[in-house]
C-alpha positions as CSV (number, residue, x, y, z in Angstrom):
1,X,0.0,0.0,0.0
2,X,3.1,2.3,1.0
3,X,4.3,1.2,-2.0
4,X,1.9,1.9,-4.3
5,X,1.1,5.5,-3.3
6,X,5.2,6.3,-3.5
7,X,4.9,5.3,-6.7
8,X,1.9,7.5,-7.1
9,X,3.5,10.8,-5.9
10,X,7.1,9.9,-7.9
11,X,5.1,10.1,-11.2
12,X,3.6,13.5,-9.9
13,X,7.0,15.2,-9.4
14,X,8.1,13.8,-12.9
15,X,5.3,15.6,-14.8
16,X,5.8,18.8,-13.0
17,X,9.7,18.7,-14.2
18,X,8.8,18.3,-17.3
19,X,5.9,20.9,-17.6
20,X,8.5,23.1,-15.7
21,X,10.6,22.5,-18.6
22,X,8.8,22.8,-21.7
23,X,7.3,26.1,-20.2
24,X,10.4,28.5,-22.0
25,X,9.7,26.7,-25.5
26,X,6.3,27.5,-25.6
27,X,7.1,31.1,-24.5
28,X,9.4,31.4,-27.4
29,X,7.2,30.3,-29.9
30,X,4.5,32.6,-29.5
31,X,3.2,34.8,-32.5
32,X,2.1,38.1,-32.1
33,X,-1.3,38.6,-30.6
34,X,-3.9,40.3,-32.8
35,X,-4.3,43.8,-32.4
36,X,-0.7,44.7,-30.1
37,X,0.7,48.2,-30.8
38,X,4.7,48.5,-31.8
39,X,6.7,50.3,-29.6
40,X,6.9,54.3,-29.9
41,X,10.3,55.1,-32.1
42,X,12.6,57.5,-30.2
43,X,12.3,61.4,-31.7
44,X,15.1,62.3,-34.3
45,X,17.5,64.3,-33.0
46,X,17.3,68.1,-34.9
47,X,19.8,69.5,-37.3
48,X,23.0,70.6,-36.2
49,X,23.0,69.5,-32.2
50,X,26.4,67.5,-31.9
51,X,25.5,63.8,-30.3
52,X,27.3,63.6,-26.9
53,X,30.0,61.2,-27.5
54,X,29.6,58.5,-24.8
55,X,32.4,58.3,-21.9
56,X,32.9,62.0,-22.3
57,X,35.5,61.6,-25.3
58,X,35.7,64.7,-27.6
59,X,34.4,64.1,-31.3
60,X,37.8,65.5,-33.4
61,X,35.6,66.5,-36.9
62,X,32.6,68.0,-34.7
63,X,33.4,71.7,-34.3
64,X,30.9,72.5,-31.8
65,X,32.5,69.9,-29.7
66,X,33.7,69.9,-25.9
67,X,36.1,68.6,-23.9
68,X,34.7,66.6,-21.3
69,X,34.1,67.7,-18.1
70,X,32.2,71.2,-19.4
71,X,33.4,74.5,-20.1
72,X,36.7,75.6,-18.5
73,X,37.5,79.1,-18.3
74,X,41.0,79.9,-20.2
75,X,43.7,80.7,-18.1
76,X,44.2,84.9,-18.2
77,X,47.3,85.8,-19.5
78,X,50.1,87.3,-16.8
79,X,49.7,91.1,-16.3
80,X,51.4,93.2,-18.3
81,X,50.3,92.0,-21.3
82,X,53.8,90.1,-21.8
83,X,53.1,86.7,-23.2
84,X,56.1,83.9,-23.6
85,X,56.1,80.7,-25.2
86,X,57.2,78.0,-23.1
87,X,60.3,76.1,-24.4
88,X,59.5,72.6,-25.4
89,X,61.2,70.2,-23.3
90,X,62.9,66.9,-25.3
91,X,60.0,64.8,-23.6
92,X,57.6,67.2,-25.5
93,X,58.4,66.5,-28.9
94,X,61.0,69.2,-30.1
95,X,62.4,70.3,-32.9
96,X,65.5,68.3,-34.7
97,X,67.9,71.1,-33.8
98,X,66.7,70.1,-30.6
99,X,67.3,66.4,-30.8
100,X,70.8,66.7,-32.8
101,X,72.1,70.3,-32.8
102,X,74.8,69.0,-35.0
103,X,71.7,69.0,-38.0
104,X,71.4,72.5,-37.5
105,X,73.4,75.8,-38.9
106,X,74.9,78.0,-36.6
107,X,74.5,81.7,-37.0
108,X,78.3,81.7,-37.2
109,X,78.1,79.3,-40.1
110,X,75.9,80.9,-42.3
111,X,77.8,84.1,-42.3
112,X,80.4,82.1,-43.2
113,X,79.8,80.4,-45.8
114,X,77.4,83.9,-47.3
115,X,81.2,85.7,-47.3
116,X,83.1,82.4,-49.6
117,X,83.6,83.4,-52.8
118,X,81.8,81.4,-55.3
119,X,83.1,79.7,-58.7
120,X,80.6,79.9,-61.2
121,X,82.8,78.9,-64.2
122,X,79.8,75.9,-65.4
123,X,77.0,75.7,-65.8
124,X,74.9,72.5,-66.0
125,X,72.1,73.9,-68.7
126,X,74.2,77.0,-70.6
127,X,73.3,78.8,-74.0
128,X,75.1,78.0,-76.9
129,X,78.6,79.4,-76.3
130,X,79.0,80.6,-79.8
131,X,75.7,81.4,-81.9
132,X,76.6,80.7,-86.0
133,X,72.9,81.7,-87.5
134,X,73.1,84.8,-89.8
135,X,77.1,85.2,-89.6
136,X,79.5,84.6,-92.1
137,X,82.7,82.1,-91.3
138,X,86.1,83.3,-92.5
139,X,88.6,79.9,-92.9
140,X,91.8,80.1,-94.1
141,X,93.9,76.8,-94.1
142,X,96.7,74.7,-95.4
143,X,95.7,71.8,-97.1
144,X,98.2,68.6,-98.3
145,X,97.6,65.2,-99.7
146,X,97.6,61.8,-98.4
147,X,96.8,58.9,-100.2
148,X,98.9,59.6,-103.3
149,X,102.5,58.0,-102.3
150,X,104.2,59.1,-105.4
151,X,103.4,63.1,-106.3
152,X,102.1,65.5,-103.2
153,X,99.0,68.1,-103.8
154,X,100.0,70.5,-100.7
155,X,98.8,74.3,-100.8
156,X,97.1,77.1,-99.5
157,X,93.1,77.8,-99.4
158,X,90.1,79.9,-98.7
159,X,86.8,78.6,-97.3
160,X,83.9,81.5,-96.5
161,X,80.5,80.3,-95.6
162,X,77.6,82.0,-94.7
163,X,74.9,80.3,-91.8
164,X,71.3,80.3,-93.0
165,X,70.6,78.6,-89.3
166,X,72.5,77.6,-86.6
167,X,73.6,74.0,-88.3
168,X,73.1,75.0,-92.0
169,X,75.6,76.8,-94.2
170,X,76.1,77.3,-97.9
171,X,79.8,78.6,-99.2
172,X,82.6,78.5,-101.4
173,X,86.4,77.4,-100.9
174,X,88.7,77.5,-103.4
175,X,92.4,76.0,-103.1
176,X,95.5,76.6,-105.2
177,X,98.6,74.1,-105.7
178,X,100.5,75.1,-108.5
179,X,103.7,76.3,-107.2
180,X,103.9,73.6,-104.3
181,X,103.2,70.5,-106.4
182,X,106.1,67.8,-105.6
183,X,107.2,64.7,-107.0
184,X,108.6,62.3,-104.5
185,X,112.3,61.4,-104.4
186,X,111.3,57.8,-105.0
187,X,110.1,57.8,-109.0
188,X,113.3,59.9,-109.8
189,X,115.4,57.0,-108.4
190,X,112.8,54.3,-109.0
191,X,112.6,55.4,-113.0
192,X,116.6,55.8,-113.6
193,X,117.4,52.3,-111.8
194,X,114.7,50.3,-113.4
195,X,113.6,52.1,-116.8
196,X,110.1,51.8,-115.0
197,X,107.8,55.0,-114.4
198,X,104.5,55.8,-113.0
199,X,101.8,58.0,-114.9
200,X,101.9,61.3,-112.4
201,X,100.0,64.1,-112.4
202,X,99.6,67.8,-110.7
203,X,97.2,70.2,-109.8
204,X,96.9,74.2,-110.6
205,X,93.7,75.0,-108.6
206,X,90.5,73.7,-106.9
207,X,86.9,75.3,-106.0
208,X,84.3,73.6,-105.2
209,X,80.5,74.9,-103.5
210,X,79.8,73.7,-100.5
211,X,76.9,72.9,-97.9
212,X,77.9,72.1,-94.0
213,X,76.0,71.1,-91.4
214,X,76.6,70.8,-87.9
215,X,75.4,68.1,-86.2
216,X,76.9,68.3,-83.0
217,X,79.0,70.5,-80.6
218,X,79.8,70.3,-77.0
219,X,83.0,71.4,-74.8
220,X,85.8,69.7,-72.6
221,X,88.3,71.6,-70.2
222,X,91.8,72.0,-70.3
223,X,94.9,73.4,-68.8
224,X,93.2,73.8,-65.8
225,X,89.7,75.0,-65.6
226,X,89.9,76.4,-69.2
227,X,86.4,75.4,-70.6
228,X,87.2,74.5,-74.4
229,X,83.7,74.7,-76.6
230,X,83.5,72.6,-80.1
231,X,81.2,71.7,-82.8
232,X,82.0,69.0,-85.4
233,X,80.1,69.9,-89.0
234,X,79.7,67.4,-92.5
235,X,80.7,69.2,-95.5
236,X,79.7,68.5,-99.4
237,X,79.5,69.9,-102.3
238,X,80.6,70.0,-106.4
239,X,83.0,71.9,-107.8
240,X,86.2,72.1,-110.5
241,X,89.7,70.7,-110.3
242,X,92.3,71.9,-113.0
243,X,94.5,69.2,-113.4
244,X,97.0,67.9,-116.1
245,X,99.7,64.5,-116.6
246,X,103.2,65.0,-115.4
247,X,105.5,64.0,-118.6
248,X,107.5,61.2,-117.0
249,X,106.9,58.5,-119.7
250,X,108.5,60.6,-122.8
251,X,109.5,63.9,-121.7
252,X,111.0,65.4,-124.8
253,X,108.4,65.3,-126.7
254,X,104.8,65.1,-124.1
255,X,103.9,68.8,-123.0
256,X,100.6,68.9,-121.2
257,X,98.3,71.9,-120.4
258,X,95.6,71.9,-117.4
259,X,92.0,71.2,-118.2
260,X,89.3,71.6,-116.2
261,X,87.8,68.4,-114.3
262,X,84.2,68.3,-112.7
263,X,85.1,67.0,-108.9
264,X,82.4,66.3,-105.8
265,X,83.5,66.2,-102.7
266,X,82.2,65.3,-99.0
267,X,84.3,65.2,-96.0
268,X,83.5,66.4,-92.2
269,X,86.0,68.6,-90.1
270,X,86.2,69.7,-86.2
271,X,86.3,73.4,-84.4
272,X,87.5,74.4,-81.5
273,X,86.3,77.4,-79.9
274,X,89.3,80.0,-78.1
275,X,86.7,82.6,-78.0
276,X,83.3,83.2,-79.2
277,X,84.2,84.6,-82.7
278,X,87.8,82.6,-83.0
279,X,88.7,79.0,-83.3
280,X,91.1,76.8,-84.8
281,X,89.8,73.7,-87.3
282,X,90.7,70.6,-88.7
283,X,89.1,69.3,-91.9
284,X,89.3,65.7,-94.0
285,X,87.7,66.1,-98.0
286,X,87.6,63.8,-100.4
287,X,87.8,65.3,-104.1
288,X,86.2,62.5,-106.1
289,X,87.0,63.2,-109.9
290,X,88.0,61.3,-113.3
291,X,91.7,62.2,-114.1
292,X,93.4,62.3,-117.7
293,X,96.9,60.1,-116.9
294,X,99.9,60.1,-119.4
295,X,99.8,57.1,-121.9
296,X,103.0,54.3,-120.7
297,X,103.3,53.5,-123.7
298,X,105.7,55.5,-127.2
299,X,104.7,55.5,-130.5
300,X,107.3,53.8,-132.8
301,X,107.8,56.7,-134.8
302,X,108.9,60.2,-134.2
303,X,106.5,62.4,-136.5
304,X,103.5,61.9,-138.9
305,X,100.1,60.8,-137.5
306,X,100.7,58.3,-134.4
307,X,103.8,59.3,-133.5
308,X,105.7,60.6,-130.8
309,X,105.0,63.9,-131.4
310,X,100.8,63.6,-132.1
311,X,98.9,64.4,-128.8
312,X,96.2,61.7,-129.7
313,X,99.1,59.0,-128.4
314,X,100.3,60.8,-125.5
315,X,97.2,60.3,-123.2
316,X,96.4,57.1,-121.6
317,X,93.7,55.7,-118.8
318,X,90.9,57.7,-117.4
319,X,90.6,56.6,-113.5
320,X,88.2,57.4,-111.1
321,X,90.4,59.1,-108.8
322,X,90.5,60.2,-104.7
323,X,92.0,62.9,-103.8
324,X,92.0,62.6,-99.8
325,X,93.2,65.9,-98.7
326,X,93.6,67.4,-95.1
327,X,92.6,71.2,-94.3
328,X,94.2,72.9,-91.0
329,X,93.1,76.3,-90.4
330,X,91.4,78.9,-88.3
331,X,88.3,80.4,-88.3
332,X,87.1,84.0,-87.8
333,X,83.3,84.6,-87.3
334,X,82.0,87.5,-88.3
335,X,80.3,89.6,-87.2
336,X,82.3,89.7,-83.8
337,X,79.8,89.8,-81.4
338,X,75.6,89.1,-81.1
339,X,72.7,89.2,-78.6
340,X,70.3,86.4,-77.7
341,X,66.5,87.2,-78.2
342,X,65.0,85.0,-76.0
343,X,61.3,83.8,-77.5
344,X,58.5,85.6,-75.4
């Protein structure tokens, strides 16, 4: 009987754990009654009132922020009106000459180095030292063979050129070689051992018109701090070369006379600047023409036609012919002196 109703009240207590238990769930799982009202939305705040930051912080981008802790007076400044500024301390962030003073002039310093005299012999962006447009070049020069081993061209010449632009001129040089013409040492010898000779020939006079261009200039120093300017030009042009065979083959009966040769030449020379209206130059030109040589070989008999005397057998070959020659002269610009007009 005791037994029975135990039992009883045991299955009691079970069924109020687990009502007990299930009671949250069913809480939960409510739906919204019929009819309920949402709860009032809080009132916007108005334009321009600055939200209170929370923990009394200050907002940095608000203006109309304040510290925390309300309005503090500002300190009034010391009578007398005489305000100082308090000398920041190392702790509080100074200046570099306050950290290293060795990064820092001293007034002693910069007086010093304001009273050193200054060298302002270069430049690193300079105007042209010498200005060639509109002026007209004056070059005398010595000119003298080199690639003919046997017979030298040497003589004197005049080059004059006038400068359209800066790197463009158009001119005239003319050279004459009659009087220095020289046959070498070697054929004299070589043609009284050996019966042998080589066809020779001689110049009276050269011209030629001419086009340069300057591509280039620049400068270099020397003997010291002597700044040397220098421009290096391409020549060309066409001209005329009187020319005639040296009698070597038969000379006592071959007299020649000059005629006149068409010759083009191109070449490319080099100027150094002493001043801005004088400078020395150096020049290579090849004269590129078709010579008349002395015939090598003697007619058989000594007059009627073909013979030794009729001019028709004293010419021989026609070569293409080089005449490498080398120009060293000065140069004198004129007029002496100009003014740069610098574009507005």
């Amino acid at each position: 009987m005791f037994k029975g109703s135990l039992m009883k009240h045991a299955r009691s207590w079970l069924f109020l754990v687990v009502a007990l238990l299930l009671l949250p769930q069913a809480a939960f799982a409510q739906g919204k009654k019929p009819g309920a009202k949402p709860p009032a939305a809080k009132p916007a705040p108005k334009p321009n009132t600055p939200t209170p930051p929370a923990g009394g912080d200050i907002e940095i981008d608000d203006p109309n922020a304040k510290p925390a802790g309300g309005d503090t007076p500002a300190v009034p400044p010391p009578a007398g009106g005489d305000t100082t500024t308090p000398t920041p301390t190392p702790d509080s962030g100074g200046g570099i000459c306050e950290i290293d003073p060795t990064a820092c002039p001293k007034k002693e310093d910069v007086a010093k180095n304001a009273a050193r005299e200054v060298k302002a012999d270069v430049y690193a962006v300079q105007q042209i030292y010498a200005l060639r447009r509109h002026r007209f070049e004056v070059n005398p020069y010595w000119s003298f063979s080199l690639n003919d081993q046997f017979v030298t061209h040497p003589g004197p010449g005049l080059a004059i050129n006038y400068y359209l632009t800066n790197v463009l001129a158009v001119g005239l040089n003319g050279t004459y070689y009659q009087p220095f013409n020289g046959d070498a040492d070697f054929n004299f010898e070589n043609r009284r051992a050996t019966r042998l000779a080589v066809p020779l020939n001689e110049y009276l006079a050269g011209y030629s018109l001419n086009f340069t261009y300057v591509p280039m200039y620049g400068k270099f120093s020397g003997f010291g701090n002597f700044i040397f300017h220098y421009d290096g030009y391409l020549v060309g042009g066409v001209g005329g070369l009187f020319t005639r065979p040296i009698a070597v083959i038969d000379p006592d009966n071959r007299k020649f006379d000059y005629e006149h040769r068409i010759q083009f030449n191109v070449g490319f020379g080099l100027r150094v600047f002493l001043n801005r209206w004088f400078a020395v130059n150096a020049e290579l030109r090849d004269y590129i023409y078709i010579e008349q040589l002395e015939n090598v070989n003697v007619a058989a008999t000594q007059t009627g036609p073909g013979s030794q005397t009729d001019k028709i057998t004293w010419f021989g070959e026609n070569p293409l012919t080089n005449n490498v020659q080398a120009q060293v002269g000065i140069t004198i610009f004129l007029p002496f002196s100009w003014e740069y007009r610098l574009p507005k």
